[in-house]
C-alpha positions in Angstrom: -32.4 -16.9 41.6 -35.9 -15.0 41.5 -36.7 -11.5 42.8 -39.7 -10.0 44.0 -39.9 -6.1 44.6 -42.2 -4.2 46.5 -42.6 0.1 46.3 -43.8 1.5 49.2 -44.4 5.2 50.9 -43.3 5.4 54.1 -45.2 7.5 56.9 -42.6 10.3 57.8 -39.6 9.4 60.1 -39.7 6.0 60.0 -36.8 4.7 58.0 -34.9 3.6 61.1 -38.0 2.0 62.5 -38.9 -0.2 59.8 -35.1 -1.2 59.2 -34.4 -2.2 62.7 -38.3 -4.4 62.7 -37.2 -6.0 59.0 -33.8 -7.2 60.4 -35.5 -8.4 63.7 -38.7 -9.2 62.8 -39.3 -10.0 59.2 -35.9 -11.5 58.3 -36.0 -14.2 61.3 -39.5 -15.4 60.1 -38.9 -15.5 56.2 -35.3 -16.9 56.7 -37.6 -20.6 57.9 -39.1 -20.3 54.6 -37.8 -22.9 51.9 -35.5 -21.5 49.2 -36.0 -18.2 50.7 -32.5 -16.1 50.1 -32.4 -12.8 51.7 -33.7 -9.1 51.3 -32.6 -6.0 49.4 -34.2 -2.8 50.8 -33.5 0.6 49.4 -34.7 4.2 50.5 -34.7 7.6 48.7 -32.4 10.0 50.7 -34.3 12.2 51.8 -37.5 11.3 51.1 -40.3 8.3 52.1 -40.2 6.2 49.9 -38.4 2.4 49.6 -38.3 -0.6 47.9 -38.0 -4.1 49.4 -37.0 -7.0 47.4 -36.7 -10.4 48.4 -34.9 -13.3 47.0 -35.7 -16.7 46.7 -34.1 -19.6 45.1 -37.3 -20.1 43.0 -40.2 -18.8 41.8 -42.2 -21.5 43.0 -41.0 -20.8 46.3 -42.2 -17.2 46.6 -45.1 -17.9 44.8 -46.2 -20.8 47.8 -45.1 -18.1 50.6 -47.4 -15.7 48.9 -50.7 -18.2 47.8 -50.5 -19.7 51.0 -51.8 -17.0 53.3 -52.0 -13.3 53.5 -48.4 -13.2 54.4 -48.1 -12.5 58.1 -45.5 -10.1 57.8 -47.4 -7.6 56.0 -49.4 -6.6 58.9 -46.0 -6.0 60.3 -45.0 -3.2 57.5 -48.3 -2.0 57.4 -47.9 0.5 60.4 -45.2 1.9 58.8 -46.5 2.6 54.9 -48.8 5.3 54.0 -51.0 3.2 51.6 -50.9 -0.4 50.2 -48.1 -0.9 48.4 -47.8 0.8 45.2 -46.6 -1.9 42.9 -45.6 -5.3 42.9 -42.4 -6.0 40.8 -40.9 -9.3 39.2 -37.3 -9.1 38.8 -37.4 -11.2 35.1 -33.0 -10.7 34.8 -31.5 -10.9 38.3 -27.9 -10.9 37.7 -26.3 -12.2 41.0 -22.6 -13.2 41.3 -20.4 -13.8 44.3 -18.3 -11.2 45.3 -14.4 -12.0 46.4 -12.4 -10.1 48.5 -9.6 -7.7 46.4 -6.5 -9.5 45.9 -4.5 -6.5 47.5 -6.2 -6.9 50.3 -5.6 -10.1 50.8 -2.0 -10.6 49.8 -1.1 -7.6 52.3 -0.3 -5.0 49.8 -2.3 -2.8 51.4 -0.7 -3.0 54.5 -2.9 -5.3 56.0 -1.7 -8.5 57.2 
Protein backbone atom coordinates (compact mmCIF):
# COMPACT_ATOMS: atom_id res chain seq x y z
CA UNK A 1 0.00 0.00 0.00
CA UNK A 2 1.39 3.63 -0.79
CA UNK A 3 0.24 6.89 0.65
CA UNK A 4 0.30 10.26 -0.59
CA UNK A 5 -0.62 13.31 1.83
CA UNK A 6 -1.47 16.57 0.98
CA UNK A 7 -1.59 19.89 3.84
CA UNK A 8 -3.80 22.44 2.87
CA UNK A 9 -5.47 25.86 4.48
CA UNK A 10 -8.75 25.99 3.97
CA UNK A 11 -10.65 29.45 3.23
CA UNK A 12 -12.93 29.95 6.36
CA UNK A 13 -16.21 27.87 6.63
CA UNK A 14 -15.74 25.48 4.21
CA UNK A 15 -15.08 22.13 5.87
CA UNK A 16 -18.59 20.93 5.03
CA UNK A 17 -18.23 22.11 1.54
CA UNK A 18 -15.20 20.50 0.54
CA UNK A 19 -16.27 17.13 2.35
CA UNK A 20 -19.56 16.85 0.72
CA UNK A 21 -17.54 17.82 -3.11
CA UNK A 22 -14.57 15.10 -2.16
CA UNK A 23 -17.19 12.28 -1.52
CA UNK A 24 -19.25 13.35 -4.64
CA UNK A 25 -16.97 14.71 -6.76
CA UNK A 26 -13.34 13.66 -6.32
CA UNK A 27 -13.89 10.18 -4.95
CA UNK A 28 -16.20 9.01 -8.05
CA UNK A 29 -13.47 10.16 -10.53
CA UNK A 30 -10.29 8.73 -8.70
CA UNK A 31 -12.15 5.52 -7.70
CA UNK A 32 -11.75 4.72 -12.07
CA UNK A 33 -8.18 5.08 -11.51
CA UNK A 34 -6.04 1.74 -11.52
CA UNK A 35 -4.82 0.61 -8.06
CA UNK A 36 -6.39 3.59 -6.66
CA UNK A 37 -7.66 2.62 -2.83
CA UNK A 38 -9.49 5.30 -1.10
CA UNK A 39 -8.93 8.71 0.80
CA UNK A 40 -8.15 9.75 4.34
CA UNK A 41 -9.01 13.39 5.13
CA UNK A 42 -8.50 15.01 8.39
CA UNK A 43 -9.27 18.67 9.77
CA UNK A 44 -8.13 20.56 12.83
CA UNK A 45 -11.19 21.27 15.10
CA UNK A 46 -11.55 24.39 15.05
CA UNK A 47 -9.37 25.67 12.76
CA UNK A 48 -8.71 25.59 8.56
CA UNK A 49 -6.57 23.50 8.06
CA UNK A 50 -6.70 19.58 6.67
CA UNK A 51 -4.82 17.00 5.30
CA UNK A 52 -5.91 14.57 2.44
CA UNK A 53 -4.28 11.49 1.78
CA UNK A 54 -4.93 9.09 -0.77
CA UNK A 55 -4.10 5.52 -1.15
CA UNK A 56 -3.14 3.54 -3.92
CA UNK A 57 -2.12 0.00 -4.25
CA UNK A 58 1.29 1.24 -5.69
CA UNK A 59 3.47 3.84 -6.13
CA UNK A 60 3.64 3.50 -9.71
CA UNK A 61 0.08 4.00 -9.75
CA UNK A 62 -0.08 7.47 -8.10
CA UNK A 63 2.91 8.41 -9.57
CA UNK A 64 1.04 7.87 -13.48
CA UNK A 65 -2.20 9.74 -12.04
CA UNK A 66 0.02 12.56 -11.11
CA UNK A 67 2.79 12.59 -14.35
CA UNK A 68 -0.03 12.21 -16.56
CA UNK A 69 -1.72 15.48 -16.36
CA UNK A 70 -2.24 18.28 -14.01
CA UNK A 71 -4.69 16.25 -12.13
CA UNK A 72 -8.15 17.42 -12.94
CA UNK A 73 -9.37 17.40 -9.54
CA UNK A 74 -7.19 19.96 -8.32
CA UNK A 75 -8.99 22.69 -9.92
CA UNK A 76 -11.75 21.24 -8.00
CA UNK A 77 -10.10 21.93 -4.35
CA UNK A 78 -8.69 24.89 -5.43
CA UNK A 79 -11.79 27.09 -4.64
CA UNK A 80 -11.68 25.88 -1.44
CA UNK A 81 -7.79 26.35 -0.19
CA UNK A 82 -6.28 29.53 0.65
CA UNK A 83 -2.85 28.93 -1.17
CA UNK A 84 -1.31 26.06 -3.10
CA UNK A 85 -0.88 23.30 -1.01
CA UNK A 86 1.60 23.55 1.61
CA UNK A 87 3.44 20.35 1.34
CA UNK A 88 3.37 17.18 -0.44
CA UNK A 89 3.89 14.09 1.83
CA UNK A 90 5.07 10.38 1.03
CA UNK A 91 3.75 8.08 3.50
CA UNK A 92 7.30 5.71 3.52
CA UNK A 93 5.49 3.07 6.59
CA UNK A 94 1.78 2.76 5.97
CA UNK A 95 0.76 0.34 8.41
CA UNK A 96 -2.81 -0.87 7.16
CA UNK A 97 -4.61 -3.92 8.59
CA UNK A 98 -8.18 -5.14 8.29
CA UNK A 99 -10.29 -4.39 10.94
CA UNK A 100 -12.97 -7.34 12.35
CA UNK A 101 -15.85 -6.77 14.02
CA UNK A 102 -15.56 -7.43 18.25
CA UNK A 103 -16.30 -10.87 19.09
CA UNK A 104 -18.90 -9.70 21.68
CA UNK A 105 -20.61 -8.13 19.27
CA UNK A 106 -20.98 -10.66 17.23
CA UNK A 107 -21.60 -13.67 19.52
CA UNK A 108 -24.59 -11.56 21.11
CA UNK A 109 -23.00 -10.81 24.39
CA UNK A 110 -23.78 -7.58 24.06
CA UNK A 111 -27.28 -7.98 23.67
CA UNK A 112 -27.30 -7.81 20.20
CA UNK A 113 -28.56 -10.54 18.20
Amino acid sequence: MFAQSVSMRLKANLLAEITRTIEDEMVPLLRKRTGYRGPITLAVPGRAEAVAISLWEKKEYAEAYNRETPPPLQKTVEKFIEDPPAQTYEVINPTFHPIAAPAAVSSGVMGVR
